[in-house]
N, C-alpha and C positions, 0 to 999 in steps of 0.2 A: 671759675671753671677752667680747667686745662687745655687749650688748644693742640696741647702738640700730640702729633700721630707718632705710632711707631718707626724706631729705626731700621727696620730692615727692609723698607722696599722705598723709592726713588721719587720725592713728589716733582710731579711737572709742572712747573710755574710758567703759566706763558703772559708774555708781554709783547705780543702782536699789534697790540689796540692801544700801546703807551709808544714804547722803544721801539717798534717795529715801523707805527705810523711816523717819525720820527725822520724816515729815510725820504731822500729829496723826491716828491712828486706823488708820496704813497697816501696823502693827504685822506682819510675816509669822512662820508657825512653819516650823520647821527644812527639814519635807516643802515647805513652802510656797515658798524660798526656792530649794530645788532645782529645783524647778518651772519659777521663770522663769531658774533660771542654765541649765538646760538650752536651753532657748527663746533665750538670748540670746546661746549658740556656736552654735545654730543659723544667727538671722541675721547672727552673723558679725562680732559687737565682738569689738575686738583683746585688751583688757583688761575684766577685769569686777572692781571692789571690791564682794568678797564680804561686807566687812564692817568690825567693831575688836572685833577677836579680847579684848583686853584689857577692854573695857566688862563685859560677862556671860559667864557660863559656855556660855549657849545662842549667842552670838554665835560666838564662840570653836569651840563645835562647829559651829554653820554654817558658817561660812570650812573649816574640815577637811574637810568634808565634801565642800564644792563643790571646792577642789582634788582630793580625791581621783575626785570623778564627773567631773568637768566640768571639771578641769586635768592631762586629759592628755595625751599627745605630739601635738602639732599641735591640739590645743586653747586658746584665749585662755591669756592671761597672766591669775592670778588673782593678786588683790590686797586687801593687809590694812591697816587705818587702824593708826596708832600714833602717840602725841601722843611729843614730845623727850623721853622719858623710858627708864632699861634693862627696866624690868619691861613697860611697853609692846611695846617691838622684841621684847623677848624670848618674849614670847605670839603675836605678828605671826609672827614665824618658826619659832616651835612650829607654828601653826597652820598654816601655807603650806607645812609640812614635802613632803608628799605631792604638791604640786603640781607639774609636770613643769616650767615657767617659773613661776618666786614673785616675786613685789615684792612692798615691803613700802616703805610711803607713810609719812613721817614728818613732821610739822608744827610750827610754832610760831608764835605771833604776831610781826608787826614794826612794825605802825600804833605811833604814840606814845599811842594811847588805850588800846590793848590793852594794853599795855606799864606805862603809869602804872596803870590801874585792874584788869586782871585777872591779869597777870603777876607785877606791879608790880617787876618789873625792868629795871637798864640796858642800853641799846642793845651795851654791851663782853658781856656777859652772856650775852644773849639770840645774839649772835657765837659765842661758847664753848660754848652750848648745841647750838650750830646742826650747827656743826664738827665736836664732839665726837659725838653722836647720828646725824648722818647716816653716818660713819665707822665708827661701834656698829653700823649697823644692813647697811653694808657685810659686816662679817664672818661673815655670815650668808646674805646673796644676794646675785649679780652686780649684779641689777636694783634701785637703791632711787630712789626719788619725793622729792623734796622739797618744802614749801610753807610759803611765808610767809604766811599766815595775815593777811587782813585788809591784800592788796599794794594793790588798790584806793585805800586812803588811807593807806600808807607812806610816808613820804619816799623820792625815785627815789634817792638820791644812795646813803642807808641801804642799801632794796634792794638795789641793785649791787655792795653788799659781801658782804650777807648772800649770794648765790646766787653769787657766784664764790666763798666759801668754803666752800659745799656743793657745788657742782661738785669743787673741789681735794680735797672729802675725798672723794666717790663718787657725787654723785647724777648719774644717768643721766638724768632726766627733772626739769623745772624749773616747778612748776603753777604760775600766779600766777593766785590765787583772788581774783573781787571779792564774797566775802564776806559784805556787806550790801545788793548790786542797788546799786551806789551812784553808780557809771560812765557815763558816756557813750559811744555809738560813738566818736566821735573822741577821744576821751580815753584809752579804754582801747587805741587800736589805738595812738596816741602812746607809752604806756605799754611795748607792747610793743614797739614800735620803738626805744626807748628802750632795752631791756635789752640788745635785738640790737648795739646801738652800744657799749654801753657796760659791755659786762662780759668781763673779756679771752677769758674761757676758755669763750663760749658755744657755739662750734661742738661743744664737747665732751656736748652734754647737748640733749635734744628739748624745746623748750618750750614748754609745756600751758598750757590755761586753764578755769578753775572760776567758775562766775558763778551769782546767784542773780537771780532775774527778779521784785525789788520795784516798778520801774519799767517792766517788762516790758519792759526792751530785752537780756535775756542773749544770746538768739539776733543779734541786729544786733551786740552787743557782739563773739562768737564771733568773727562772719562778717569783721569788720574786723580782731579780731586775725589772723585768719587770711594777713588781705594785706598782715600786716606781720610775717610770723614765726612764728606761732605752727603747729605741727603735732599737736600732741593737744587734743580737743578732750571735754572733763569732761562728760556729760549723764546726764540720766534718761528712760527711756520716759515721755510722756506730759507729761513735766516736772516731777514731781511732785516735793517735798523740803519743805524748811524754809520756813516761811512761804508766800509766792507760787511758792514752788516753784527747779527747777532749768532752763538752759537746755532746750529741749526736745532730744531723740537724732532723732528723727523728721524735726522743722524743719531743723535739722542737715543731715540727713543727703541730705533733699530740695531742700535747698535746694543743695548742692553737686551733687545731681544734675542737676537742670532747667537751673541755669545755670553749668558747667561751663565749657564757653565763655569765661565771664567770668572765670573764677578758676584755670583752666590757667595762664595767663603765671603769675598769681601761685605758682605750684608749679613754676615753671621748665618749663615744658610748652607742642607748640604749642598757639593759639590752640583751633585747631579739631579737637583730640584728643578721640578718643569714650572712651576710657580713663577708666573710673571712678576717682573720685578717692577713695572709700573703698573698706574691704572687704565694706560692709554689703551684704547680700541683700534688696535693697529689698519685694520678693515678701513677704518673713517681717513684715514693717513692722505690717500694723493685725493681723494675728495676734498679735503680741506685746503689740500695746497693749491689745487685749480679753483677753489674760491677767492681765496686769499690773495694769488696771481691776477684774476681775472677783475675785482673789485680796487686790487692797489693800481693796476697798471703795469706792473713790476714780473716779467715774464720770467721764467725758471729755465734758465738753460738748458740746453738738451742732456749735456755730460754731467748732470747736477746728480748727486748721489740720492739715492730711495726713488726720489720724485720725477727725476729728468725723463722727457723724451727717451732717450737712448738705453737706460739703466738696466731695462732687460730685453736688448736687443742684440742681436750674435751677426757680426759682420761676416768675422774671420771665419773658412769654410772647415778649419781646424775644429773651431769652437762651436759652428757649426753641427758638425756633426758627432764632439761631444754630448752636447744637450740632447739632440734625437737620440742618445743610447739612453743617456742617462741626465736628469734635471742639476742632479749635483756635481758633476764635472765642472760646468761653469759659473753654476747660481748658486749663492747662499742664504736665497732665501725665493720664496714662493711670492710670483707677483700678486699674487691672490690676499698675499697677506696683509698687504698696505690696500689691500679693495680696487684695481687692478681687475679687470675678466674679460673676456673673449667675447662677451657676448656678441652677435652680428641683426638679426630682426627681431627689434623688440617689439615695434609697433606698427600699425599700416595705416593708410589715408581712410580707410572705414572706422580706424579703432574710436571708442567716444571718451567721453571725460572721466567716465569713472575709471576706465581701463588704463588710461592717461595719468590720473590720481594715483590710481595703487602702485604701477609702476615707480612713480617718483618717490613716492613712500620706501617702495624697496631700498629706491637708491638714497634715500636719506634724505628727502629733503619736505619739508612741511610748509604749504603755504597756504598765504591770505585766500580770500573768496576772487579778491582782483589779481593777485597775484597770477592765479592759477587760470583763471579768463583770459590774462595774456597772454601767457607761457602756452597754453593751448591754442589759440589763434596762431602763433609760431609755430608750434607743431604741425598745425593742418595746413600750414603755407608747406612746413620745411616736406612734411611724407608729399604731397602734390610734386615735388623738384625729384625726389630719392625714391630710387628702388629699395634702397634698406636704411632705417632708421636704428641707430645702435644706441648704446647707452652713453656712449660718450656726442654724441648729436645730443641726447635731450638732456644733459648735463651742462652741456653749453649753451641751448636757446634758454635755458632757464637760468643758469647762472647769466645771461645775459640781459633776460626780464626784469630780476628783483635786484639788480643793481640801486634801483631807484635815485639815478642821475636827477638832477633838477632839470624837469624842462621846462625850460623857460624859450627856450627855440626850437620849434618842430621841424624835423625835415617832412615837408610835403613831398616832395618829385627829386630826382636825382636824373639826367639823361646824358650820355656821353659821345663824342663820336670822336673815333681817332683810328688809326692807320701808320702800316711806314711810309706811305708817299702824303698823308695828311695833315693836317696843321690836331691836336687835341683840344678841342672842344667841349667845354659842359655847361651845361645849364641845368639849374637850379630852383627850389621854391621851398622858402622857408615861412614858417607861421610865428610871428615875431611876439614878447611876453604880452604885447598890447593887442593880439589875435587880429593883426593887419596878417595878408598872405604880399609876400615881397619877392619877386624873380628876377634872375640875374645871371649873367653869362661871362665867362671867362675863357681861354686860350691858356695852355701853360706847356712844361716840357713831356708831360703826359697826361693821362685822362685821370689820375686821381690830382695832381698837381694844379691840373684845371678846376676839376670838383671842388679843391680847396681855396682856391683865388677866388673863383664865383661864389663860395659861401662867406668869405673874408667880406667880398665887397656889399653883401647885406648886412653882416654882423657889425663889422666895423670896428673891433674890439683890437688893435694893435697884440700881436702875439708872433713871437718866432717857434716853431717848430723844430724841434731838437731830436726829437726820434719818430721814427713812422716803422714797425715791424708786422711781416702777415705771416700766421702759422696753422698749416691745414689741420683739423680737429682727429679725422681720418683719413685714410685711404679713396683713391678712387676721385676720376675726373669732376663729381656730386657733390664733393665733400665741402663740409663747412668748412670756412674760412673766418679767425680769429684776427681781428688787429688791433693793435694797440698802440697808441700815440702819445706822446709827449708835448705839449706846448710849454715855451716860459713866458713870461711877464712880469715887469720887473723885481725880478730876480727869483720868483715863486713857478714852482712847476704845480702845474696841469695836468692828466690824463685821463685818458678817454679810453674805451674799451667795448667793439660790437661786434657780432658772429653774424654771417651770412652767407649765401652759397653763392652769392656773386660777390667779388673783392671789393667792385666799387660801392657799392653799394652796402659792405660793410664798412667800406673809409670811410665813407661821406658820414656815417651815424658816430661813429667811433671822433670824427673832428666835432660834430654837434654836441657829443656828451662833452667832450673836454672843454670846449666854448661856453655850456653851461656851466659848468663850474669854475669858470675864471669869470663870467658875470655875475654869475649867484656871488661871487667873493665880493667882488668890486660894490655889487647891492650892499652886501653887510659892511662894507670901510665905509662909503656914504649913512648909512643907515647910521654908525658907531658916530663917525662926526659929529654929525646931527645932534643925537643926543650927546655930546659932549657939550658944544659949543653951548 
């Protein structure tokens, strides 16, 4: 049976929950990752890599899982990393077992540097490797990915061999990864044009592109592969991945929206077809990135393009008063369209659960029976503090409920006292994993710095502190307050993440989330020991 879709419209392949988790600190647990694979059939990628089932055991059960919640009938293609190897594939398709469409992505290096110093094998080799493994990994799913690893600075001539002899043994889809952000637009659209010419058997296979943004050109890179061939396009919400990150899904995505127009011919389309050219639900867009954000730890700059803070905000009183005449003077596109709204009172301290429920529903989000027990206790705390409860307040108490951080340490109490002629003062009460309640006081150069010393000195878990960021939800002296933290430990980051109308009181939980999770780790190296020894 045929896997491959037509070529004239753009598949979204996103790799947020492989390449994206990937990025120092953005670490997701099992609950955490279903979270956004849910979110991300929602708005509507074709393929989602859940993972490399073979890496960890919790990998391994991520990817199973998302196949079996969120790969099924008429749901995305999920998909599983696997380097050219049998034990690799062989975990790849355990794990993809369950999914209604599985692929399973297999890679190898083919740069001469990869090749001399990480592989250290020859070009005939690294052939037979190629051949033999995509082949492997055929007899297991219709659907298999192949990538050469590091095509960016391959030999073209190499390439062209390497991917007509994984076509010949099964691969359905052809990614040609730049790797190291190493590319230029013109080079890499060259590139792709290049394979199209010159590989006999390419009509047989869709050919994808993976870039990473050192140079911050992935997105330009994408956008020219695109007009020269290429039909999958490799991202992450927000951009986020290895180093400078991944092309963005977002930029992507909006960017083939707005100017459609322009890149129709290049998809054999007329000129002036309103026919979206992916399957994304542009609507679900900054929902997904304030999940995304809010669960990595990983905050989206203000001046971030589609998603940022600022992106449809008018300082200048020029541009200003463009916009009041007319929307298109300074926008090109409608914030409404990335799911973006003005709304101001959604809800009141009378409203009850069901009215709470459907709400949420509106704005996309589906939850457990407990889930929603919590999120509504928030609720009834947060409309008690606000005169107006907006959609982005209950966007945030709730992306902040089903995070489902391991608590393994409770915050009972938080109290502060501090002043400019005062020394800062906090005292503390935390519920320890063995449900002892332990209090504790600290002094520091402020009253969240104290909060943190006095929760240090009950945890006791050695941790430096690398970032601490607060960012108000909304408008207005009421407004929730976002913060998100960083801890390291040797050499592994942390982060924590909680919303509240008072700051400290969102630090202290935002330090307790990330404290869990650098225990819960330290649980699982003792636990793996154990059974080693």
């Amino acid at each position: 049976m045929s896997t491959k879709p037509s070529q004239d419209r753009i598949i979204i392949f996103d790799t947020t929950l492989r390449d994206g988790e990937q990025a120092p600190g953005a670490a997701l647990n099992i609950d955490e990752k279903l979270t956004i694979a849910r979110q991300l059939a929602r708005l509507g990628v074709d393929v989602i890599e859940a993972g490399f089932p073979y890496s960890s055991p919790g990998d391994f059960e991520a990817v199973q899982k998302i196949a079996e919640t969120v790969g099924i009938e008429g749901g995305p293609i999920i998909c599983g990393l696997a380097r050219t190897t049998k034990q690799d594939i062989q975990a790849a398709a355990e794990a993809l077992k369950p999914a209604a469409r599985p692929r399973i992505h297999t890679f190898i290096a083919t740069s001469d540097i990869h090749l001399e110093y990480k592989l250290k094998k020859t070009r005939k080799e690294v052939l037979a490797i190629a051949e033999e493994m995509v082949a492997f990994a055929k007899s297991f799913v219709d659907d298999v990915e192949f990538s050469p690893e590091d095509a960016g600075r391959s030999d073209p001539e190499f390439l062209y061999e390497v991917l007509e002899r994984a076509i010949a043994a099964g691969a359905t889809t052809v990614n040609i990864p730049d790797t190291v952000g190493y590319t230029t637009p013109a080079e890499f659209g060259a590139l792709i044009r290049g394979i199209k010419e010159n590989v006999p058997n390419i009509d047989q296979a869709i050919i994808s592109v993976h870039g990473h943004n050192d140079l911050g050109l992935a997105v330009a890179n994408f956008l020219e592969a695109v007009k020269n061939g290429a039909r999958q396009l490799e991202c992450t919400v927000n951009g986020i991945g290895e180093r400078a990150g991944n092309a963005a899904m977002e930029e992507l995505v909006m960017a083939l929206h707005v100017r459609r127009q322009y890149f129709n011919p290049f998809l054999g389309r007329p000129v002036d077809s309103e026919a979206p050219l992916t399957n994304i639900d542009t609507r679900q867009i900054y929902k997904t990135s304030r999940l995304v954000s809010n669960l990595t730890g990983m905050l989206v700059q203000p001046n971030k393009a589609i998603v940022g803070a600022n992106a449809f905000a008018h300082e200048s009183g020029i541009h200003q008063d463009g916009v009041l005449k007319n929307r298109l003077t300074y926008e090109i596109m409608d914030a409404q369209s990335i799911g973006l709204t003005d709304n101001q009172i959604v809800l009141g301290k009378l409203s009850g659960r069901n009215a709470f429920r459907s709400r949420l529903r509106e704005l996309g989000f589906e939850l457990s029976e407990q889930e929603l027990n919590k999120a509504f206790v928030r609720f009834k705390e947060l409309a008690d503090k606000k005169k107006e409860v907006t959609d982005w307040d209950l966007e945030s108490i709730v992306n902040d409920e089903i995070q489902q951080t391991p608590e393994l340490f409770r915050l009972e109490l938080v109290q502060v006292s501090c002043g400019n002629h005062a020394c800062p003062t906090a005292t503390v009460t935390l519920r320890t994993p063995d449900g002892q309640e332990l209090t504790d006081a600290a002094t520091g150069t402020g009253p969240v710095d104290a909060v943190y010393k006095a929760i240090n000195r009950v945890v006791n878990v050695p941790n430096q502190l690398i970032e601490f960021s607060v960012q108000s939800v909304t408008a207005g002296i009421d407004a929730i307050g976002e913060v998100t933290i960083r801890l390291r430990h040797h050499e592994r980051i942390y982060s924590g993440h909680a919303a509240n109308t008072d700051i400290i009181v969102a630090s202290a939980h935002a330090y307790v989330n990330a404290l869990n999770r650098l225990y819960a780790a330290l649980q699982r190296q003792e636990n793996e020991a154990v059974v080693v020894s």
